[in-house]
Each structure stands twice: as structure tokens, then as C-alpha cells.
C-alpha positions in Angstrom: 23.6 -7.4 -10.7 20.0 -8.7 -11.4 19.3 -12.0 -12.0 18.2 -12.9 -15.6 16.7 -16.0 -15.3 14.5 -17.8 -12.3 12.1 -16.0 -10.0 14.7 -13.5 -8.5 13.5 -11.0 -11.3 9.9 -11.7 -10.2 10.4 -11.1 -6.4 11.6 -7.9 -6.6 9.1 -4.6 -8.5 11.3 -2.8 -10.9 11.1 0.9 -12.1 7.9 2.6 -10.9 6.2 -0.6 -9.0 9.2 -0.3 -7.0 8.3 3.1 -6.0 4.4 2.4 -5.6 5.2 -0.6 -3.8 7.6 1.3 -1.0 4.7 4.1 -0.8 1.7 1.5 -0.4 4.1 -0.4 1.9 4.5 2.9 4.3 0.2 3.6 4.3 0.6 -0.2 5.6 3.3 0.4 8.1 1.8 3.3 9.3 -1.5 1.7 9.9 0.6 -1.4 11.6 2.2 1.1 13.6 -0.4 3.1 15.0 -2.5 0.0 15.8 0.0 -1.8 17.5 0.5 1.7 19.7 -3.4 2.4 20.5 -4.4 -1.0 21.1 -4.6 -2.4 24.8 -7.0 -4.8 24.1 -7.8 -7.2 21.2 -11.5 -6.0 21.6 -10.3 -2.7 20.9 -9.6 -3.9 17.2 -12.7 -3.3 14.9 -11.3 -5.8 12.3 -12.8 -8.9 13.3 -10.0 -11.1 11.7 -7.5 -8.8 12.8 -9.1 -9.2 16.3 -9.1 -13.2 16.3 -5.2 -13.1 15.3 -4.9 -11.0 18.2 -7.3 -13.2 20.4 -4.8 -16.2 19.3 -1.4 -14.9 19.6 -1.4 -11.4 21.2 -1.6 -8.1 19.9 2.2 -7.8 18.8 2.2 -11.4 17.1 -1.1 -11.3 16.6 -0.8 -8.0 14.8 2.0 -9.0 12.7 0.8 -12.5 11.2 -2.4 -10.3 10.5 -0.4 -8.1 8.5 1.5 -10.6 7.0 -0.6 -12.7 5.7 -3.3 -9.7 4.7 -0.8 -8.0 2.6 0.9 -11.2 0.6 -1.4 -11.2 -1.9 -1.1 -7.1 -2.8 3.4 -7.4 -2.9 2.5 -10.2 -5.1 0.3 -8.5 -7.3 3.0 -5.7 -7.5 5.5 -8.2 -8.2 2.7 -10.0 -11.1 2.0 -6.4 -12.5 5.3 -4.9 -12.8 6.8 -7.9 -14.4 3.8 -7.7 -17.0 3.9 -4.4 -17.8 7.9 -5.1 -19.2 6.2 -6.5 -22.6 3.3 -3.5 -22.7 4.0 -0.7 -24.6 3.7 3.0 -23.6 0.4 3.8 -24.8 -0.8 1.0 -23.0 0.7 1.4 -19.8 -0.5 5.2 -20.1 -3.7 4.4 -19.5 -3.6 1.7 -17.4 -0.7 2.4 -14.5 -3.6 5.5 -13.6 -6.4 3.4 -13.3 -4.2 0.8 -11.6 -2.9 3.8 -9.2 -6.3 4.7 -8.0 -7.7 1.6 -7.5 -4.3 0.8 -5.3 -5.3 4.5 -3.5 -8.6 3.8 -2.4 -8.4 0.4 -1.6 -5.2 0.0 0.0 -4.1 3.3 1.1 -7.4 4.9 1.7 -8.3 1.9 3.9 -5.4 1.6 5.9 -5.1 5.1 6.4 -8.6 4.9 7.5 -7.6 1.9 10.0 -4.6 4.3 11.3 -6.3 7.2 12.0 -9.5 5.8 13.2 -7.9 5.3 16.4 -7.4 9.1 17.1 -9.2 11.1 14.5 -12.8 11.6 14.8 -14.3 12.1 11.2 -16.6 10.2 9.3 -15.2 6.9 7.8 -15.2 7.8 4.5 -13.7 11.1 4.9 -11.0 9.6 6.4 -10.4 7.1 3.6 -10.9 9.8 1.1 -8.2 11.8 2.8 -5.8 8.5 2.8 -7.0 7.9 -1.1 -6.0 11.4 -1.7 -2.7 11.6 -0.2 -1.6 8.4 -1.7 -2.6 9.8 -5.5 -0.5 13.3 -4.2 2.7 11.4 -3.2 2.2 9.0 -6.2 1.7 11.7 -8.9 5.1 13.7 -7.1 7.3 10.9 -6.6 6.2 8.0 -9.4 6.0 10.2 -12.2 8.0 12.9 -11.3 6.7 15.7 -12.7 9.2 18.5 -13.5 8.3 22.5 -13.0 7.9 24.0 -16.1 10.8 25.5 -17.9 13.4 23.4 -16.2 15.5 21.6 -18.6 16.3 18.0 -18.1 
């Protein structure tokens, strides 16, 4: 049962946040992963604050409060935005959930994708961010709006 009253129903992203927050959640996951694989050496890290957390704590721990702390702000302004967009209506939220989809793609996916794949995929930067910004959209468009083939019924 959800809670109807404190910030329980605030904590949690409901309906299609839910979903966008799970997929930007695994581009961050798979970016935490990979790094925490590749990397030997805090030096090895071109994010400079990622690189001092790691300097301070070691790579795992290092790594993780990194993470942590970097990604805070974006669950909470999945949190913010799906709890807002309760009282918008439909027209509304038709235009904006796009624009607020893409922005989320390029800078959250694309660049963590980029960080991932930097580590063992020689391409130009923004071609690898693109490809990230890309994907996200893809799995977003499949699995947040759920587009049906045509002629199926309901």
C-alpha cells in the first residue's frame, strides 16, 4: 500500500519516472561497473573529482561515495519531477516529458556511457556520448511509452 501522506510518496518515482529512473539508474551502474573493473590506478580516472575520492578512500570506496554523492541530486530530481507532473495535465506533460527525456539522454546517459566505454572503445568522445544519448532515447521510446505495432488491439 502507498503511503498517502508524508514523504514516503515523494521518495519513490511513480508511473513512467519509475521507469526512466531504473533505465538512467543502469547507464549509471554500467558506467560504475566498468570503471571499478578497468581501473588499477586512481590516476587512471580522467574525472578529476572522481580521481580525488579515489586518492582519499580507494578505488572501491572511493568509487562508490563518488557515485553516491554525484547522482543524489538527479534520483532527487526524478523524485521532484514525477511528483509534479501528478497535478499537470496531458497536454502539458506531452510536450514536456520529451524534452525532459532528452535532456536526461544526453546529459546523463550519454555521459556516463561515454565514461563506461571510454575505457575500452576507441572513438571520438562525442561519438561515444552520442551513441549513449541515442540508446537511452531507443530504450526510453520502447519501454516508457510503449509503443504498440500497429493493428494490435489493446
Amino acid at each position: 500500500m502507498r503511503p498517502r501522506f508524508g514523504w514516503g510518496r515523494f521518495l519513490v518515482p511513480r508511473g513512467r519516472w519509475f521507469k526512466r529512473t531504473c533505465l538512467l539508474f543502469a547507464f549509471i551502474l554500467f558506467d560504475y561497473s566498468i570503471t571499478a573493473t578497468f581501473c588499477k590506478t586512481p590516476l587512471m580516472e580522467g574525472n578529476l573529482f572522481a580521481r580525488r575520492w579515489m586518492e582519499l578512500y580507494g578505488i572501491p570506496l572511493g568509487l562508490t561515495i563518488f557515485v553516491l554523492l554525484m547522482n543524489l541530486p538527479v534520483y532527487l530530481t526524478l523524485c521532484l519531477d514525477s511528483a509534479l507532473s501528478r497535478n499537470l495535465s496531458l497536454g502539458i506533460l506531452s510536450k514536456v516529458e520529451p524534452m525532459v527525456d532528452v535532456v536526461f539522454a544526453w546529459f546523463i546517459a550519454g555521459v556516463h556511457f561515454n565514461g563506461a566505454t571510454s575505457w575500452f572503445w576507441y572513438m571520438p568522445q562525442g561519438l561515444r556520448q552520442l551513441v549513449g544519448c541515442g540508446a537511452y532515447l531507443t530504450a526510453t521510446l520502447a519501454w516508457t511509452y510503449g509503443f504498440r505495432a500497429p493493428g494490435r488491439q489493446g
